[in-house]
C-alpha positions as CSV (number, residue, x, y, z in Angstrom):
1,X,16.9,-16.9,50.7
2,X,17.5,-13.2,51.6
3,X,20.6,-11.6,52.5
4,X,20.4,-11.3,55.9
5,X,19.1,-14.5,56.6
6,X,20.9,-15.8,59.8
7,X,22.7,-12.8,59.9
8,X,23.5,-11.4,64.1
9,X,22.8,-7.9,64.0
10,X,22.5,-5.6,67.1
11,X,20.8,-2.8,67.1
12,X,20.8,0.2,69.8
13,X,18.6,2.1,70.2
14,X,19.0,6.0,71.5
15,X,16.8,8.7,73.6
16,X,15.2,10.2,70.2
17,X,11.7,11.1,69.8
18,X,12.2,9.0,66.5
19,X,13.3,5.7,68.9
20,X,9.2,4.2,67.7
21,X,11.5,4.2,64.0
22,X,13.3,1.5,65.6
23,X,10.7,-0.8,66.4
24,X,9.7,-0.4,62.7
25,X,13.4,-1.3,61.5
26,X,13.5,-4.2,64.2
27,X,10.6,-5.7,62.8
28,X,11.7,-5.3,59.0
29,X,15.1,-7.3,59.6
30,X,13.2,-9.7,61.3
31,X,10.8,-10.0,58.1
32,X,14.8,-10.5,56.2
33,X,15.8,-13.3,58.3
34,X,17.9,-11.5,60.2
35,X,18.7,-12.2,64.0
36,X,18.4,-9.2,66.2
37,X,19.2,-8.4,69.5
38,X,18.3,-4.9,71.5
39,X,20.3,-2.7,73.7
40,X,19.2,0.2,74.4
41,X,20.0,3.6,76.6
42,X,17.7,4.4,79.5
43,X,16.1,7.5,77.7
44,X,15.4,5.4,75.1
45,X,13.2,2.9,77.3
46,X,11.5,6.6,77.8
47,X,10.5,6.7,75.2
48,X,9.5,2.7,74.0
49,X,9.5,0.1,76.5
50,X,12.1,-2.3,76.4
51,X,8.9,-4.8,76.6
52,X,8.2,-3.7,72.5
53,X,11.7,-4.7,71.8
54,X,11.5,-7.9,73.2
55,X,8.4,-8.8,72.2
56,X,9.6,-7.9,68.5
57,X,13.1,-9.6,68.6
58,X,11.8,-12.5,70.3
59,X,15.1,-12.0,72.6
60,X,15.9,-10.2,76.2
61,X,16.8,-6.7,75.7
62,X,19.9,-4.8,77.6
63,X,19.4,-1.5,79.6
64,X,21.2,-2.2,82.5
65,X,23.5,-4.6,83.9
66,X,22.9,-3.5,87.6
67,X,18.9,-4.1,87.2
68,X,18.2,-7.1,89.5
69,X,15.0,-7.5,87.3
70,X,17.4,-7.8,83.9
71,X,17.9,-11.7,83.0
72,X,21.1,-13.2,83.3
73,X,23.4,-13.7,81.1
74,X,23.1,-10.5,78.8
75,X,25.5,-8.2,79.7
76,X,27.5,-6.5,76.9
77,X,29.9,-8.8,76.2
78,X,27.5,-11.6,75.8
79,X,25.3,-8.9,73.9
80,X,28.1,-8.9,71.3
81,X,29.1,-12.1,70.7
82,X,29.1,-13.4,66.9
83,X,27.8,-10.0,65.5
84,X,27.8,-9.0,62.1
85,X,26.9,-5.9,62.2
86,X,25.9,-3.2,64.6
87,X,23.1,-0.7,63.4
88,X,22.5,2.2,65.6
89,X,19.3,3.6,64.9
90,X,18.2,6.6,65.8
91,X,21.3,7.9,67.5
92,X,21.6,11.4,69.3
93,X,24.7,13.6,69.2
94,X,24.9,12.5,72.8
95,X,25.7,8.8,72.0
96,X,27.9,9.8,69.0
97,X,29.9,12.1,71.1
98,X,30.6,9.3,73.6
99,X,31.6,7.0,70.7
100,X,33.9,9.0,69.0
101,X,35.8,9.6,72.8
102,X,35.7,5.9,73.7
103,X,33.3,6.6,76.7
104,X,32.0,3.2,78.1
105,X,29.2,4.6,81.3
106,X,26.3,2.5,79.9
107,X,25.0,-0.6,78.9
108,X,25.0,0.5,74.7
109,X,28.5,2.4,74.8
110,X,29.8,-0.7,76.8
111,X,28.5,-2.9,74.1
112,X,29.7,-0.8,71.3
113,X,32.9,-0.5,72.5
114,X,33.6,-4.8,72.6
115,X,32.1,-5.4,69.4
116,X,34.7,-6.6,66.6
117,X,31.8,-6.4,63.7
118,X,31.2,-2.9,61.6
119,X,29.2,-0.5,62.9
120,X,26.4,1.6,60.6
121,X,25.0,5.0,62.5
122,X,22.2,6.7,61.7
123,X,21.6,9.6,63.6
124,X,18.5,11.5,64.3
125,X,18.2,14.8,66.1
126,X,17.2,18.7,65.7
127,X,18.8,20.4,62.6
128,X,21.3,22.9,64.5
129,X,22.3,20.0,67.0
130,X,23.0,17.8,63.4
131,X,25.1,21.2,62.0
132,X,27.1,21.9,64.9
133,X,30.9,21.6,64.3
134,X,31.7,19.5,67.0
135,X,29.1,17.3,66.1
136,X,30.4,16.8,62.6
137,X,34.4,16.7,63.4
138,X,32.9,13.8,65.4
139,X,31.1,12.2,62.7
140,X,34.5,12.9,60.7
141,X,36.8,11.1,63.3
142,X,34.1,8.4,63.4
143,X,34.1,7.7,59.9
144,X,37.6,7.5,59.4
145,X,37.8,4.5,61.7
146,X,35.1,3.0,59.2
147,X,32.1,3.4,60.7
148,X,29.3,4.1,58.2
149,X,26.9,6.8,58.3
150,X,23.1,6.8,56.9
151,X,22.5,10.5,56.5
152,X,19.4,11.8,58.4
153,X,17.0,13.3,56.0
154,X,15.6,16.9,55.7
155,X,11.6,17.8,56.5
156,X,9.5,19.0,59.0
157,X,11.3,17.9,62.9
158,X,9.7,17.4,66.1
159,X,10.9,20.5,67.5
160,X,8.6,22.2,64.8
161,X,11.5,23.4,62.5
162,X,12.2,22.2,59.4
163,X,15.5,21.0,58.5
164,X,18.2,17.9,58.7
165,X,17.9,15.9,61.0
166,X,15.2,13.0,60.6
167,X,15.7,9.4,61.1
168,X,16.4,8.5,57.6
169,X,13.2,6.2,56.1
170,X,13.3,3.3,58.0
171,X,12.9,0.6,54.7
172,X,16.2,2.6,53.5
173,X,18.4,1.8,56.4
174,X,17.5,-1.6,56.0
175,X,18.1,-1.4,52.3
176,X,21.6,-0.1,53.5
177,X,22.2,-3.2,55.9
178,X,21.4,-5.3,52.8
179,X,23.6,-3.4,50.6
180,X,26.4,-4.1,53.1
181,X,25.7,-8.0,53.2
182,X,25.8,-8.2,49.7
183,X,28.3,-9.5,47.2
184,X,30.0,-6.8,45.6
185,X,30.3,-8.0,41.8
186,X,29.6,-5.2,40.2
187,X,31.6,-3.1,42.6
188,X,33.4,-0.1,39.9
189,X,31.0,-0.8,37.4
190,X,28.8,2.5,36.5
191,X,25.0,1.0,35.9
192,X,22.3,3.3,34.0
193,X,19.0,2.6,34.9
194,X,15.5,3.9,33.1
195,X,12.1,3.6,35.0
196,X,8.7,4.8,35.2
197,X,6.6,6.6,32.4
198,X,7.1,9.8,30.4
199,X,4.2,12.0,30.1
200,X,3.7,13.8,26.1
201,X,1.9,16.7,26.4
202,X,-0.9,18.4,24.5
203,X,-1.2,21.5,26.2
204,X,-0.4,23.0,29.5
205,X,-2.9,20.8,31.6
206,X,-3.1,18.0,29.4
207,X,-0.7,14.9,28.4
208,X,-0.9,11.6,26.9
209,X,1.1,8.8,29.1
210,X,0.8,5.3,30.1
211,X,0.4,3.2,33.8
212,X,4.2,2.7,34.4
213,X,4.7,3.3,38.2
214,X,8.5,3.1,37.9
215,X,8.1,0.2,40.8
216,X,10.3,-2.6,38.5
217,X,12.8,-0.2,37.7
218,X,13.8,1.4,41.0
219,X,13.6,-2.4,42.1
220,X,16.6,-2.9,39.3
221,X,18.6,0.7,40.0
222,X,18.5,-0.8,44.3
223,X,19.6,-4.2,43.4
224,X,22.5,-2.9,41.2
225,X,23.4,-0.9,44.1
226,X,23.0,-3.8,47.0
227,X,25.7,-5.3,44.1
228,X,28.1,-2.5,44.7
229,X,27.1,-0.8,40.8
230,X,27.4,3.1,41.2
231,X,24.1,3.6,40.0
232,X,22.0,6.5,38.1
233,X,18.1,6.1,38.0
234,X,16.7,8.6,34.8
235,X,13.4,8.4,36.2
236,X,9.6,9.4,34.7
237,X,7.0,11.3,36.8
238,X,6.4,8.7,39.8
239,X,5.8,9.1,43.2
240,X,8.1,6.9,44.5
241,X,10.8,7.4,47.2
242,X,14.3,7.1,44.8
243,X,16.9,4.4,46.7
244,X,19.2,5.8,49.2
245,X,22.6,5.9,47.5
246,X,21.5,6.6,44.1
247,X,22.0,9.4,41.5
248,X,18.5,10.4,40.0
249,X,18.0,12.1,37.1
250,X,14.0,13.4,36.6
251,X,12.4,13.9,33.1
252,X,9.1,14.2,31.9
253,X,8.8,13.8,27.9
254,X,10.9,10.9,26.3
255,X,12.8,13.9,24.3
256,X,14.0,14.4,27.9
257,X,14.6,11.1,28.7
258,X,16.6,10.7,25.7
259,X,18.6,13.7,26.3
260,X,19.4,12.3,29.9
261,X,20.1,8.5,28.4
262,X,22.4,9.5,25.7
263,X,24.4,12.1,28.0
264,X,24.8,9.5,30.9
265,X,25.4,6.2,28.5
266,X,29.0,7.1,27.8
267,X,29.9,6.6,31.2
268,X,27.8,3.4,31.9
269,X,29.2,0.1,31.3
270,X,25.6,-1.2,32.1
271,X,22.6,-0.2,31.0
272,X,19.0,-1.2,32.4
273,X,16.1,0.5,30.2
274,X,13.2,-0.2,32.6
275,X,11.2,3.1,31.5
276,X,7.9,2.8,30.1
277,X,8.7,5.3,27.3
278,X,5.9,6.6,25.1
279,X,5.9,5.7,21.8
280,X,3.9,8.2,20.3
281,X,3.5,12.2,21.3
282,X,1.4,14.6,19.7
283,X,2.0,16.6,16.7
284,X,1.0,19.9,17.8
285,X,1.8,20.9,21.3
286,X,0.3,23.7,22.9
287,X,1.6,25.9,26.4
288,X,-1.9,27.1,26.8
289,X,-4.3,25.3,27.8
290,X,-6.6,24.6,25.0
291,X,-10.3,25.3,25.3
292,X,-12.3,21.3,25.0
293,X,-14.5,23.3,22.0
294,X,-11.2,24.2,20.0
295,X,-9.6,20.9,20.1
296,X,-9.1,19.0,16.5
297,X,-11.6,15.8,16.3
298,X,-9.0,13.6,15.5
299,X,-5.5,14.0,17.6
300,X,-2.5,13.6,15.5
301,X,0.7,12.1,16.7
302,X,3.8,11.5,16.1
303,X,6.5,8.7,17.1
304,X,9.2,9.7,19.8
305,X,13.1,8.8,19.3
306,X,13.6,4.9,19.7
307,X,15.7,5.6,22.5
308,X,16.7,1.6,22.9
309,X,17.5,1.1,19.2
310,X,19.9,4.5,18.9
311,X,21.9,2.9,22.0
312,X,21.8,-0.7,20.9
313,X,23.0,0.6,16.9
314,X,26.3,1.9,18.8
315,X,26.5,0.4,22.3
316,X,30.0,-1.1,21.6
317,X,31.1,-3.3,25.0
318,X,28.3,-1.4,26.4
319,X,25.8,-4.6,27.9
320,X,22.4,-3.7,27.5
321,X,19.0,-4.8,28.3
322,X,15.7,-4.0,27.5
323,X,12.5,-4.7,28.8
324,X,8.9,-5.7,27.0
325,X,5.2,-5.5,28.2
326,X,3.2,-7.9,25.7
327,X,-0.2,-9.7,25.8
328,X,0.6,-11.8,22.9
329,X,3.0,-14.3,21.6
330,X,5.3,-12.8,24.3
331,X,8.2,-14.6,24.3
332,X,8.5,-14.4,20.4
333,X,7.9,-10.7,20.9
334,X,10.7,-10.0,23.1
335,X,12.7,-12.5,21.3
336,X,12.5,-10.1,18.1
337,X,12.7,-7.1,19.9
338,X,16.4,-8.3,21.7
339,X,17.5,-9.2,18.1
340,X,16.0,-5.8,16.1
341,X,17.7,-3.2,18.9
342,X,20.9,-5.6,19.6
343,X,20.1,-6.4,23.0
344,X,21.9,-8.4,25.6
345,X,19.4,-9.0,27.4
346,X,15.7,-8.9,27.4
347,X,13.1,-9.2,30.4
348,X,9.8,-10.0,29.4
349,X,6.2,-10.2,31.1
350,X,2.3,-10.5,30.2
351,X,0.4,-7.8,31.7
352,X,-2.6,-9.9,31.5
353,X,-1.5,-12.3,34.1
354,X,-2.9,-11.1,37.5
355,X,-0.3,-10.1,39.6
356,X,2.1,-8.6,36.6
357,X,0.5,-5.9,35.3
358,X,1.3,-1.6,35.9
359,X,0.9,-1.1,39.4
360,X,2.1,-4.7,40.8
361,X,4.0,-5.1,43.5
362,X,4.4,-8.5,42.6
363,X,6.2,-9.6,39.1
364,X,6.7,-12.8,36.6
365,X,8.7,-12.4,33.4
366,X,10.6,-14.4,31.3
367,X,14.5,-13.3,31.0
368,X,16.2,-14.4,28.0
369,X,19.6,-13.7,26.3
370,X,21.3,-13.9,22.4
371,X,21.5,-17.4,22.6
372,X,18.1,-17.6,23.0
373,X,18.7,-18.9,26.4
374,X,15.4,-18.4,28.5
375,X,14.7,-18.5,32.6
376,X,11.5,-18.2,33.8
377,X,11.0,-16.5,36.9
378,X,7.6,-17.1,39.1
379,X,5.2,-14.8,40.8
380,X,7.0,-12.8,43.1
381,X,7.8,-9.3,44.5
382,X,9.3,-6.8,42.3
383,X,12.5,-6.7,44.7
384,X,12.6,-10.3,44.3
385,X,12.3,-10.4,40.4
386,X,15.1,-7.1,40.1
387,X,17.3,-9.2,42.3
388,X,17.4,-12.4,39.6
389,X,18.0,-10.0,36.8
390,X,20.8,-8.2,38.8
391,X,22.1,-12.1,39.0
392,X,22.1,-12.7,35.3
393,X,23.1,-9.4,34.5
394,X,26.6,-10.3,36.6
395,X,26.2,-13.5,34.8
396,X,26.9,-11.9,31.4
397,X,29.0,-9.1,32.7
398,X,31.2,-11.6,34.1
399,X,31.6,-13.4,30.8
400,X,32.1,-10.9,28.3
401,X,34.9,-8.6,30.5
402,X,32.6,-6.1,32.0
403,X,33.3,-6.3,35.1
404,X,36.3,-4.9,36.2
């Protein structure tokens, strides 16, 4: 069952250019479970027609009380009733300003001002608008009553500058209304995550590597954080969108990798190695590129640092878990590999099953413990699967004192 299944959420929505975003994040908590009514400014039906809202939320939509065409029965009180949360997305300096004064003129600032449920902003507008002081001594006073902010992100804006100001990705403010539904158990705990590949090189254009996407790890490093972890992703070369909320660390080479692991451990109480690290690099490395007609017939290599054995031979209360990519005898595999690097954990799958394999977005593996303990976990997506081994992860945290 997901997290915001059942869950009353409403969502205004703002005169931005970016209000279409909303449709798009309507339509993603619906996917969640989640329960979802509309009210929305009169720009904002400028912009998308309240018809898109209701035809997404399966629900009426509020614009204004007044309208003799509005149904009955809607108005802002009745709008607010049993919410759990109220997500503002995109919202203008306009509708923050009114906020943060306690103005009440329309049908959303009405609403907003009987809920009794949290509310999460996330604003959108030019970048100078964004910067202006009273913009942010708003957002400061706004804050300070508790309401929670999803930063708008930098890039290219619809006035044709470039700067902050974008609605933030629409799949991370949902991630953040997950995050805030949630259970909180690992809430203080400091969680290390690993993901993706590490590239070896031979030269300047060339680089031995494997298919790791990084997808199952940044999967792990959200799902700590939906648990309340303050989480750090030391992530390969991927082209993946890191989790709002997280602290990334890049590398390339698992020399790097290593270097970023061992410097960031001491801190961890958890630590998730999900990376796809190369086993072998090549003897000689080059930083020219090397002409095809000069390159040795045979390639000689050499094996990288076993960076899962150095932090297992010293780990302490340290809990850690690996993971393993077999085609055969897989379970007995992982089982030797948890016991060789003193593992707490292991999660194992068979890249020859269709559906598991680099790439995926779908994942079965096999999650099994010291005691030899093992839980199978079916076909499913890769958010689904790094959800369970956040669960078991608590599981043992919980009884061996890591948790705070």
């Amino acid at each position: 069952m997901s997290t915001l299944s059942g869950k009353r959420i409403l969502l205004g929505v703002t005169g931005s250019i970016a209000a279409y975003k909303a449709a798009d994040i309507l339509r993603r908590l619906k996917e969640q479970g989640a329960v979802v009514r509309v009210v929305m400014t009169k720009n904002a039906a400028r912009f998308v027609s309240k018809l898109t809202f209701e035809t997404l939320s399966e629900m009426p939509v509020l614009i204004d009380e007044f309208a003799e065409h509005d149904k009955a029965g809607i108005g802002h009180i009745l709008a607010t009733d049993d919410a759990d949360l109220s997500l503002i997305a995109p919202a203008t300096a306009n509708i923050i300003g009114k906020i943060a004064a306690g103005i009440a003129d329309d049908a959303l600032t009405s609403a907003v001002m009987a809920l009794e449920c949290p509310i999460v902003i996330a604003p959108a507008m030019n970048d100078r608008m964004y910067r202006n002081p009273v913009l942010q001594r708003n957002i400061r006073f706004l804050k300070e009553q508790g309401v929670r902010f999803i930063e708008p992100e930098t890039g290219p804006l619809a006035c044709g500058t470039v700067g902050q100001g974008r609605l933030a990705d629409p799949d991370g403010i949902v991630q953040e209304i997950v995050s805030f539904f949630s259970p909180k158990e690992l809430s203080g705990v400091n969680v290390l995550v690993t993901a993706g590949p590490t590239q070896e090189p031979l030269d300047a254009v060339r680089f031995i590597s494997n298919p790791s996407t990084g997808k199952m790890g940044y999967a792990v490093a959200q799902a700590a954080r939906e648990r309340g972890a303050s989480v750090t992703l030391i992530s390969g070369p991927t082209h993946l969108t890191p989790p709002p909320g997280i602290k990334v660390i890049k590398v390339r080479t698992a020399a790097e990798m290593r270097r970023a692991v061992m410097a960031s451990s001491g801190e961890s109480r958890v630590v998730i190695m999900a990376a796809a690290v190369s086993d072998f690099k090549p003897a000689l490395l080059s930083d020219r590129k090397v002409k095809k007609d000069s390159l040795p017939p045979v390639l000689q290599l050499e094996r990288t640092d076993d960076i899962l054995r150095e932090l297992g031979s010293a780990k302490g209360r340290l809990l850690l878990v690996g993971f393993a990519a077999e085609t055969d005898n897989v379970v007995e595999n992982a089982v030797r590999k948890l016991k060789d690097k003193n593992l707490d954990l292991i999660v194992v799958n068979n890249v020859l099953q269709e559906g598991t394999g680099f790439g995926c977005d779908t994942n079965a593996v096999t999650i099994i413990d010291r005691s030899g303990s093992a839980v199978d976990i079916p076909m499913m997506t890769k958010t689904e699967v790094a959800v369970r081994v956040i669960d078991k992860i608590v599981e043992l945290a919980a009884n061996t004192g890591i948790l705070p």
